[in-house]
N, C-alpha and C positions, 0 to 999 in steps of 0.2 A: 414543487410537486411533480410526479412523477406524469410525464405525456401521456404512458399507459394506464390510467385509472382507472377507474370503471363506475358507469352511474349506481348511486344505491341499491336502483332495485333492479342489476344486475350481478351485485356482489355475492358470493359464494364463503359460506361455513366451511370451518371454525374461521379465525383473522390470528394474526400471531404480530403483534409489536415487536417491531427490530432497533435495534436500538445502533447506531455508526458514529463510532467515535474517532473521528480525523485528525488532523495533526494542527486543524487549524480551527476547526469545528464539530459541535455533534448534533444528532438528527435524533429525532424519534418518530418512525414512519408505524401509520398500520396496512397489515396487506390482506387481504382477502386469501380462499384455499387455493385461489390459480394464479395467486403470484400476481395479482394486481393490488395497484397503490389504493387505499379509500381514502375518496377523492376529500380533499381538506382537513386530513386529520396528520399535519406534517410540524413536527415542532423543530427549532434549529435555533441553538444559541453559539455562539464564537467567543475566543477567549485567545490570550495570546499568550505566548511560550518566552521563559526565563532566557535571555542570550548573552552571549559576553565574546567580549575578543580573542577569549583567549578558545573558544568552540565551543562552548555548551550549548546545550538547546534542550531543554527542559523543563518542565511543568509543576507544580506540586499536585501533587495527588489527592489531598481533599479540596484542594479546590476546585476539580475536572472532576471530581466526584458530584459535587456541588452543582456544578454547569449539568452534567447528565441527567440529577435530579430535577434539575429546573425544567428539561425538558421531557422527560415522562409525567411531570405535573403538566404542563402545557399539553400535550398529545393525548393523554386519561380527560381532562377536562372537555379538550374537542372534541373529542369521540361521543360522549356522552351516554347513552343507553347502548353505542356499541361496543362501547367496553366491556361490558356484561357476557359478549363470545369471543373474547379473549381466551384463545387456549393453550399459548405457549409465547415469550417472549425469547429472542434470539439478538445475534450479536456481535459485531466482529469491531476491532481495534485496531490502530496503528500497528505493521508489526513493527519487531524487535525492541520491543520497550521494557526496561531493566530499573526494579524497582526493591530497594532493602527493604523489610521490616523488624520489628522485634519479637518477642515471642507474645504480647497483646496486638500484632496485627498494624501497633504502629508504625509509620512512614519513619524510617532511619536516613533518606535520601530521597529526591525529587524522583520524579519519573523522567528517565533518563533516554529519551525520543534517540529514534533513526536518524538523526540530523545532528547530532553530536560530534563531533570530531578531535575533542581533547584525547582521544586513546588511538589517534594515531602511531605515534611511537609504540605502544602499546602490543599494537596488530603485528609491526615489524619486529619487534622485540620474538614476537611468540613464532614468526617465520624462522628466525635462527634456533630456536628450543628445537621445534617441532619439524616432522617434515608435512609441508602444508597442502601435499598432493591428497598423500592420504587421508588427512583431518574431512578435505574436501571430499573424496570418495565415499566417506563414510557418515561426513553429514548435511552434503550439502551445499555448503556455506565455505567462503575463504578468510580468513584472520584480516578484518577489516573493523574499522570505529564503528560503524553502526550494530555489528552483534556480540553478546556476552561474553566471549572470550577474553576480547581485545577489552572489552568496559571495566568489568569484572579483574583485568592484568592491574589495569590502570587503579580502579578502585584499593586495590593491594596497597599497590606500591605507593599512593597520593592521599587516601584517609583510612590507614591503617586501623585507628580508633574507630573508625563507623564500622569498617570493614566486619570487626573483631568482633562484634554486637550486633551483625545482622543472623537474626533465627534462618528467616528465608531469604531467597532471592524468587521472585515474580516478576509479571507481566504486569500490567496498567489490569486487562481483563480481571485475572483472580485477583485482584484487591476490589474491584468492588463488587465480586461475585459476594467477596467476605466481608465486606459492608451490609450489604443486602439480605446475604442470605446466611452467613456467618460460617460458611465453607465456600471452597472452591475444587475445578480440577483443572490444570493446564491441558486444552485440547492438544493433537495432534498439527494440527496447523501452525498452532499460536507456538507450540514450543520448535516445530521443525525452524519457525524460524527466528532463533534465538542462535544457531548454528553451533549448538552444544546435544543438537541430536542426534544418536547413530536413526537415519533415517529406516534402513530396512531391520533395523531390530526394533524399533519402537521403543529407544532405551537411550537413558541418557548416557554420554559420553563417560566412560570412566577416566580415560588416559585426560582429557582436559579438566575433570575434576580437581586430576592431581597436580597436574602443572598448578591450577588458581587457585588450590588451597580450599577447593568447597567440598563439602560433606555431602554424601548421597540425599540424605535429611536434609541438607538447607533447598534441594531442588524442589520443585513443587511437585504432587501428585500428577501424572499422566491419566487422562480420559480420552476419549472418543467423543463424535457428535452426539453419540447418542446418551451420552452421560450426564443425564439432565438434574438438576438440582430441585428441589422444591422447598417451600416454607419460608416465608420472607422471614427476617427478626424483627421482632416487637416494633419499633421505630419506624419501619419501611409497612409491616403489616399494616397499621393504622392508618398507615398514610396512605398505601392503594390496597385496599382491600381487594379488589378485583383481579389481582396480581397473586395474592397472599399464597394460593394453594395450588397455581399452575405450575407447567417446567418452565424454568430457564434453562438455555441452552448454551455450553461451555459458547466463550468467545473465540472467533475465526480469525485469520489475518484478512486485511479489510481486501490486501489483491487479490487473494480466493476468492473473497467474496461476491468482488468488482468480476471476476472470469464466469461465475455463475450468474450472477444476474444480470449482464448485459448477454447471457445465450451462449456464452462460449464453455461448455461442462463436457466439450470432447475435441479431441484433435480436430477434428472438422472446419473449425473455427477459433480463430486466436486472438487474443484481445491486445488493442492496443490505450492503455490509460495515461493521460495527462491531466494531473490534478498539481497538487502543491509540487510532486514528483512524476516522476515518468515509467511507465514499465511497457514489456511485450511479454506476453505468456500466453504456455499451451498448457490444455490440461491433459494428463496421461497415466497411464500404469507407471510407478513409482518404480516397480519389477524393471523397466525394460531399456531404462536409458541411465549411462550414469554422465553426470553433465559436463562438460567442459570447463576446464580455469575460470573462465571470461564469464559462464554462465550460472545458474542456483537453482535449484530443486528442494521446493519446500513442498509438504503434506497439505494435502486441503482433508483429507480425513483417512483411517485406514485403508482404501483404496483406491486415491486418486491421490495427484499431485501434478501440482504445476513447475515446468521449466520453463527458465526465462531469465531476462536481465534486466536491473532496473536502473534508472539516473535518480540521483538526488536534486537534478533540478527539474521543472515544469515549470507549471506555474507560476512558484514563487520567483521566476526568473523576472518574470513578467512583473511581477507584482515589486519586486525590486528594483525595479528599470523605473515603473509608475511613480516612486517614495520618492526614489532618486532623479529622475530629471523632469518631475514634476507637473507632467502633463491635465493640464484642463481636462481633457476626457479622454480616458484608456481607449474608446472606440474610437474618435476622432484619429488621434495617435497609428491606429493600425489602418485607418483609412487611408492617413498619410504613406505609410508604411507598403500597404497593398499597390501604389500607385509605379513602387520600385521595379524595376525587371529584377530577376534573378542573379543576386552577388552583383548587383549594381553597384554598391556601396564599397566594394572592393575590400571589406574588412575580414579578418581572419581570428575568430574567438573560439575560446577554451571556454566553455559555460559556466564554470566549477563555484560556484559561489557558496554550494553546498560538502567541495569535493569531488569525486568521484567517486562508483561504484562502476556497474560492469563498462567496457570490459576487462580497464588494466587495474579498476580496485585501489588508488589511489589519494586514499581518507586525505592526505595532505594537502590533494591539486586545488589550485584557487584560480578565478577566472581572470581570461588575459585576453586581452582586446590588441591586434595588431594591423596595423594599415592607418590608424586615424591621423585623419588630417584636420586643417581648417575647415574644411568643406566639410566633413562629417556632421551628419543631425540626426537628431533625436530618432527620426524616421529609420534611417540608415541602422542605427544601434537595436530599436528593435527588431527589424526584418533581420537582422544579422543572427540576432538569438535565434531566433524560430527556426531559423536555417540549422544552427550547429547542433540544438536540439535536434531538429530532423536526421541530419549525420551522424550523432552519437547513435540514434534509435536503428538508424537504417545498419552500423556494424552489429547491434544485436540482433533485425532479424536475419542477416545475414549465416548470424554464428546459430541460431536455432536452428536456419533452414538446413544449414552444415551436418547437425550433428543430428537430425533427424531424415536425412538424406531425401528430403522434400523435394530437388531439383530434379536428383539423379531415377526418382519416381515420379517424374511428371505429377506431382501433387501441386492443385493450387487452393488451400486453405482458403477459407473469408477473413477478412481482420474486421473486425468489429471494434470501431472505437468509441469509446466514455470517456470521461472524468468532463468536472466543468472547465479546465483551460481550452480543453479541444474542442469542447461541445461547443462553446462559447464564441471559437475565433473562429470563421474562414477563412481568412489567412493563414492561418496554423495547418490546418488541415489541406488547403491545396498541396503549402510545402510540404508537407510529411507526405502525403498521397504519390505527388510528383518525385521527392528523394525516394522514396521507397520501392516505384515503379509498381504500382497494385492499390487497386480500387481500395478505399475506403468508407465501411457502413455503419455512419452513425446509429449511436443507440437510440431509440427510442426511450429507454429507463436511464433517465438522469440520475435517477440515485441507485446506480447499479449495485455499490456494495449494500445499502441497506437491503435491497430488494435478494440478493443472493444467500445471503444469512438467513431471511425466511422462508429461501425457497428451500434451503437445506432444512430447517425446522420440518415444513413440511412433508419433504421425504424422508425425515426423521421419524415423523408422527405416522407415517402412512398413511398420510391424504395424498401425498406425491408418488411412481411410483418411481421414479427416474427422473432428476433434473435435467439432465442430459436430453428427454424429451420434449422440455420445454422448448416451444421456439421463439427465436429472440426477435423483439419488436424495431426494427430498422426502418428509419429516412431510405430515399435512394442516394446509391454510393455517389462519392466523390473520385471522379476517373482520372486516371496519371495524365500529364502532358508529356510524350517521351522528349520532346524540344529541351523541357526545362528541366530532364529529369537530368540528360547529359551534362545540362550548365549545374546543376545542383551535384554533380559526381564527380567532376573537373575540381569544382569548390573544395568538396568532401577530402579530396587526396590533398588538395592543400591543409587544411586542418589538420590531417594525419601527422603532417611530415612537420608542422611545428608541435603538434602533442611529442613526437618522437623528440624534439629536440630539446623539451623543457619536462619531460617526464620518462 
C-alpha cells in the first residue's frame, strides 16, 4: 500500500480504481479525488512470462486477462460500500506490447512484452531498408526488439501464416478494453510508444506501414485521455455492477504513469525508476525537443511527453543474481555487499541479461562479467551490478542533461526516485546517488504508476486542475559522496572502454 494514504474520514470524492499491469505483476488500487491511496483497498496478484532461449518473453493474453480479473474482484470486494463512488477507472500497461487478433477479437499470438529480443536481426535488417535518423525524428523510437517495427519485421518473415490472419495488431491495453467493454481506442501514450508513431502528427507512420506489410485498418483506432469508454459487456456487467456505467480511461504507458505519480508532470523534476527495468525521464512539450539517437520521446497525452532513456535491466538483474547464486536472504546478500568499498571487487560488467536499449540500442548485448577471480563472491557479483546499472543510468542522464542544455543553464532539476528495486535497496540508491553526483528523493507513493493513471483520470474528469500541481510526496534525499562518486567514474570509463570493445 501506498505510504501516502489517507485515513477514511479524511478521504475525498469521487475515488477512481486504477488498475497497473506490470511485467511481472498487476495491482488494483483505489485513490481518493487528491490523488491519495484508500488505505487497504490494494489487490496484487503475480504471474510469470513465457521465455525461451532463443528470446521470447511473452505472455498469453487471456490469461493476464484472468490475473487483472482476479484483481478488480479482490479490490471491488475490499472496498465494500466504497465502491458505490467509484467514478471512473483508469489504467496504464507495460509499454510496447504487440498483440494479433482476428477479426472475433481472438489472440492469433501471445502478448509479445518489451523484453523480447528474437527481432533483433529484425531491427538491423530495417536500419539497412530505411534511414533510421529520420524514422527517429519522426517517431521517436529507434529500430530496436522491443518496438513494432522490428517485432512486427520479424513476425513477416518467421510466422507468415499467423502474420496473413491477424485483422489487427494491438497493445495488451485495447484487448482487454475489448474484453470488458467490447471496444477499445489506442491512447496516445500507449501508441507513441509502439515507435510506429509520427509523434507531432498524431498519426500512424505510413512509410513503415509499407515496409511491414500492415494495412492502415490492421492499426488500431487513436484516442486521447480523454476518450473514455463506458458500458461494460454482459459478462463483466454482472460481475461489477458498480463499474457497469462509469468511464474507463484508455490505458497509459505505465513510465508516464510512474513520472506523474511520483510528482514529476513538469520539467522541474525528473524521475528516476528502477523496477523490473530501469528508466530517467523528463516530462515536456512534445513541440520543443527532438531527441537524440541514444534518447526516446514518447506522448504521455496530446500535450505532454516524456524524453528519456531506459535499460532493460533493474531489477530483474537482481532478481536473477537471487535464482542464480542462490542466496538465503536477498537482504542479507546486500548487507554482505554494502560492507564492499566502491569497485572493491575489481569486476567490470556489461548488465545486458535483457539486452540493451539506450544508449547504443543493442537488442543482441548479453551480460559479460570481466575480472573474476577465485577470490570473487557472491557479494562482490552483486555490488558490481548495482554499480553498472548506476553507470549505464548515469550516460542517460548525462545525454538528457546534453540535449536539454540543463548545465549550460545552470538548471538543477530534483530527481525523484520509485520503482520497488530502488525503493527497496539502499545500497542501490547510495550507488546511483554517488555515480550520478545529485541528490536523490525518494518517493513517498510506492505505487507511482497506479497512482499517475488516476491522477490523469482526475484531471480528466475535472476534479484535478493540473497534475503538474500536484506535489510529490518525498523521504528526505539521499546526498552524493563526491569521494565515491570519482571512484564510481574512474570504474564508469572502464566499462565504456570494454562495452566499445565487445559492442
Amino acid at each position: 500500500m501506498s505510504q501516502t494514504s489517507q485515513p477514511q474520514s479524511a478521504l475525498q470524492l469521487p475515488f477512481v480504481l486504477s488498475l497497473d499491469v506490470g511485467t511481472s505483476s498487476t495491482r488494483t488500487m483505489l485513490f481518493d479525488a487528491s490523488g491519495y491511496a484508500v488505505p487497504g483497498i490494494v489487490a496484487q496478484s503475480k504471474y510469470k512470462l513465457t521465455t525461451s532461449g532463443l528470446g521470447e518473453v511473452s505472455v498469453d493474453a487471456d490469461m493476464l486477462t484472468d490475473v487483472v480479473v482476479r484483481t478488480i474482484d479482490n479490490a471491488l470486494k475490499a472496498a465494500g460500500p466504497l465502491a458505490q463512488q467509484i467514478a471512473a477507472v483508469s489504467m496504464d500497461t507495460f509499454w510496447h506490447s504487440l498483440l494479433g487478433v482476428d477479426e472475433h477479437n481472438r489472440p492469433l499470438t501471445p502478448v509479445i512484452t518489451w523484453e523480447d529480443t528474437r527481432a533483433f536481426g529484425a531491427a538491423v535488417e530495417l536500419r539497412m531498408k530505411l534511414d533510421e535518423k529520420a524514422v527517429h525524428d519522426r517517431t521517436g523510437a529507434r529500430f530496436h526488439a522491443s518496438y513494432w517495427p522490428a517485432k512486427l519485421f520479424w513476425q513477416l518473415a518467421n510466422q507468415p501464416d499467423i502474420f496473413a490472419r491477424v485483422k489487427q495488431w494491438i497493445s495488451f491495453g485495447e484487448y482487454l478494453h475489448r474484453r470488458f467493454l467490447g471496444r477499445a481506442v489506442c491512447s496516445l501514450s500507449i501508441a507513441s510508444g509502439t515507435g510506429m508513431l509520427r509523434t507531432r502528427a498524431r498519426a500512424w507512420d505510413e512509410e513503415l506501414m509499407g515496409v511491414l506489410n500492415v494495412k492502415p485498418e490492421q492499426m488500431p483506432t487513436l484516442g486521447d485521455t480523454h476518450d473514455v469508454i463506458k458500458g461494460l459487456t454482459l459478462e463483466y456487467a454482472e460481475r461489477w455492477p458498480v463499474l457497469r456505467d462509469i468511464p474507463w480511461f484508455p490505458a497509459i504507458g505505465d513510465g508516464a504513469s510512474a513520472c506523474i505519480g511520483s510528482g514529476c508532470a513538469s520539467s522541474d523534476n525528473w524521475s528516476l525508476t528502477i523496477g523490473t527495468s530501469s528508466a530517467i525521464r523528463v516530462v515536456l512539450d512534445p513541440e520543443k525537443v527532438v531527441p537524440p539517437m541514444g534518447l526516446w520521446l514518447y506522448l504521455i497525452d496530446g500535450r505532454r511527453a516524456v524524453l528519456g532513456g531506459a535499460l532493460s535491466e533493474g531489477g530483474n538483474l537482481v532478481s536473477w543474481l537471487d535464482a542464480t547464486l542462490k542466496w538465503a536472504s536477498l537482504p542479507e546478500a546486500e548487507q554482505e555487499a554494502s560492507k564492499l568499498s566502491p569497485d572493491e571487487h575489481g569486476l567490470t560488467l556489461l548488465p545486458y541479461i535483457s539486452g540493451e536499449r539506450s544508449l547504443g540500442w543493442h537488442a543482441e548485448a548479453r551480460m559479460t562479467i570481466s575480472g573474476v577471480s577465485l577470490h570473487t563472491t557472491p557479494a562482490d557479483l552483486l555490488r558490481a551490478s548495482c554499480e553498472a546499472l548506476a553507470y549505464h543510468l548515469r550516460s542517460v542522464y548525462k545525454e538528457i542533461q546534453l540535449t536539454l542544455q540543463v548545465e549550460q543553464q545552470h538548471l538543477s532539476p530534483k530527481v525523484i526516485c520509485s520503482g520497488g528495486a530502488l525503493l527497496s535497496s539502499t545500497l542501490l540508491q547510495n550507488i546511483v546517488s554517488d555515480t550520478l553526483g545529485t541528490a536523490l528523493y525518494p518517493s513517498l507513493d510506492l505505487e507511482a504508476s497506479a497512482r499517475g493513471a488516476a491522477l490523469l483520470a482526475l484531471e480528466a474528469l475535472g476534479v484535478i486542475p493540473d497534475v503538474a500541481q500536484i506535489a510529490p510526496n518525498l523521504l528526505s534525499p539521499v546526498i552524493p559522496d563526491t569521494g565515491r562518486g570519482e571512484i564510481y567514474r574512474k570504474a564508469a570509463a572502464r566499462q565504456q572502454q570494454l562495452y566499445e570493445k565487445l559492442l
